[in-house]
N, C-alpha and C positions, 0 to 999 in steps of 0.2 A: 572577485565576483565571477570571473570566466571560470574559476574551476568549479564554482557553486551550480551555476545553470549552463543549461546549453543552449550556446549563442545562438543567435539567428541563422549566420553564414554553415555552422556547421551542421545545425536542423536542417537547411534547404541541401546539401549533401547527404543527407541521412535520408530525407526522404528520398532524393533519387536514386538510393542504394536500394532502398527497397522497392522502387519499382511503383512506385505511389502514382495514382494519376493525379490532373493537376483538381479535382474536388478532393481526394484524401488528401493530395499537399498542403491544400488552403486549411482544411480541418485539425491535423496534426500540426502547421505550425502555430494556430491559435491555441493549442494545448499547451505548447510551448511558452508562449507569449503569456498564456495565465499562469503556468507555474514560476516563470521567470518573476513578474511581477512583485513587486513588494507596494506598491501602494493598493490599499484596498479600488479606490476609485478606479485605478487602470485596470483591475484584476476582473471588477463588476462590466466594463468595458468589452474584456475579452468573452468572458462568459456570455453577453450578448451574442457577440459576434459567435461563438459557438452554437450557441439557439438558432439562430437566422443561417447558418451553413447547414444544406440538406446531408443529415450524417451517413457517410459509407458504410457499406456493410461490415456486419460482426464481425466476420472472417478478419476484415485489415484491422477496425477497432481496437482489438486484443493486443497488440504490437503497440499501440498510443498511448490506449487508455492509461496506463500508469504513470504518464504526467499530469495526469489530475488523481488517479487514485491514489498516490504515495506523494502529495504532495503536503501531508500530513499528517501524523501519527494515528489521530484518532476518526478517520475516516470512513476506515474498515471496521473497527469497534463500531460503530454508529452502524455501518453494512449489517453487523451482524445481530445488535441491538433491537434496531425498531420492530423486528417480527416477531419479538416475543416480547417487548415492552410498550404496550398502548400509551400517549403519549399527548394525543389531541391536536397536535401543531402547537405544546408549550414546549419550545425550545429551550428555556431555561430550566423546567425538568430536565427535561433527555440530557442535557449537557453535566448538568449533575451524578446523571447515574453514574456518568464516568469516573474513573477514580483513577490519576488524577481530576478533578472536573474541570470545564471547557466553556467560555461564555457562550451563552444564547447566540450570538451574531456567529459563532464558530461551528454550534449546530446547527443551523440555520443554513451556516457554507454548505456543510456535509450531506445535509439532505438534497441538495440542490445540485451538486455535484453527480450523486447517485442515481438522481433522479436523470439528469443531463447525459449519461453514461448507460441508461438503459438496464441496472442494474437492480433497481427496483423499484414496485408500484404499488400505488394507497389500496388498500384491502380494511374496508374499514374504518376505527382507530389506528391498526396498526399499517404498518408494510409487508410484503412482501418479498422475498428474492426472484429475480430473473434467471439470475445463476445462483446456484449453489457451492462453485469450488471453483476459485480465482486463479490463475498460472499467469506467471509472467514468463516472455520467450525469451531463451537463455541470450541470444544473439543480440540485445537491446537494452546494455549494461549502461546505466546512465544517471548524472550526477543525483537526479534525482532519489533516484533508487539508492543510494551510499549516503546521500542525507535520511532518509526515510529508516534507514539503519541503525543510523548515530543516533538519532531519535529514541529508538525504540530500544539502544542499549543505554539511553541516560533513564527512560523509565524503569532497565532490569535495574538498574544502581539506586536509583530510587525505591524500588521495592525491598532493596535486602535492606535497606534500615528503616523502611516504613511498613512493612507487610510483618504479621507475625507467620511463623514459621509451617505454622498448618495450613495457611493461605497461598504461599509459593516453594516450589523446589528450585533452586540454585547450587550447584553444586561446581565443581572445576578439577580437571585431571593437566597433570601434567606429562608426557609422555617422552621414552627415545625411539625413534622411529626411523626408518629408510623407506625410499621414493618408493618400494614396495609397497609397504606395510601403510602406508596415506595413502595409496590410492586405496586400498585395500578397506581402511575404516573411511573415504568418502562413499562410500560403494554402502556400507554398512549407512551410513548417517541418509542417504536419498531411501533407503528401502525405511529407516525409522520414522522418518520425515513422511510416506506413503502409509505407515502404521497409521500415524496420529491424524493425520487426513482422514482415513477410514471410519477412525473410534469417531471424530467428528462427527462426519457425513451420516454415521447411525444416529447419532442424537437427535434422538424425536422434538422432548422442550427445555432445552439448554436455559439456563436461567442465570448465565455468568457470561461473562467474556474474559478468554486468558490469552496472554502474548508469549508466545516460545521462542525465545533466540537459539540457533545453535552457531557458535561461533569456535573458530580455530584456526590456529596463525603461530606463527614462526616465532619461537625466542631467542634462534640461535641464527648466526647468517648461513646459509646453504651454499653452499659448492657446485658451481657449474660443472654439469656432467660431459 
């Protein structure tokens, strides 16, 4: 379980790394506390206590927030969902759209979550975004974040035998490479990663949502330099 979440002890050093006062403390480690959670009932507990803590500004936010945003796969799909899919408040629609689908109580987290987070508001039927383009800070690499991964590469495993072929590209290169030539194609993968952001961001009425993994790693053991 400790290598799943991040304990207590090691969130209350995390936050005074950053320099947190003691209201972003208290806020950040309620974040904490609900992603830890595995009983619903505790997790509706913390989420109070979130509501009832006056939230710190955006600026610190951004650094937290992804213990409640990546605290499930389909959270940011729903982010990007509700503003083009009118909806009503029937969470057992909205949770449908999704493919794979997600009970009603799971959309129901997700809006409430978003909403919690500042990230969007009722317009309507539908939502709105507050933001439009998410970054997490590279300096705040955490279990959550490596669950939220595993996640979303059991969906790509799932697509290549559930999706037919015109509905995703998966594709896999094998390479031989020197510490050059990897930093060389990381450098290439952050500028393509800024492409696909782009084409995004122009999209006026997106009517899908798609998940992009780009993943890459070692098959061989490396040699200390």
């Amino acid at each position: 379980m400790g290598e799943r979440d991040l304990l207590h002890a090691a969130a209350v050093r995390l936050s005074e790394a950053m320099g947190l006062t003691a209201r972003e403390s208290e806020y950040f480690l309620a974040l904490v506390g609900y992603n830890n959670a595995s009983d619903p009932w505790e997790r509706n507990l913390y989420l109070a206590k979130l509501k009832a803590i006056n939230k710190p500004s955006q600026r610190k936010i951004l650094s937290t927030q992804q213990f409640l945003l990546f605290s499930e796969w389909y959270i940011i799909p729903i982010w990007e969902l509700v503003t083009s899919k009118p909806f009503g408040n029937d969470f057992k629609s909205l949770g449908q759209l999704l493919d794979p689908t997600i009970s009603p109580e799971e959309a129901r987290n997700a809006i409430a979550i978003l909403l919690e987070l500042d990230l969007i508001e009722p317009e309507g039927d539908k939502y709105a975004q507050k933001e439009y383009i998410l970054h997490t800070k590279d300096e705040l690499v955490s279990a959550t974040i490596k669950s939220y991964q595993a996640k979303t590469i059991d969906l790509a495993q799932n697509a290549l035998s559930r999706m037919p072929t015109d509905l995703r590209n998966i594709g896999t290169l094998t390479l031989g490479l020197d510490a050059d030539s990897w930093i060389e194609i990381q450098e290439e993968m952050k500028f393509f990663r800024q492409k696909i952001i782009d084409i995004s961001a122009k999209t006026k009425s997106p009517d899908r949502v798609y998940q992009l993994n780009f993943q890459a790693f070692p098959l061989t053991k490396i040699a200390s330099r």
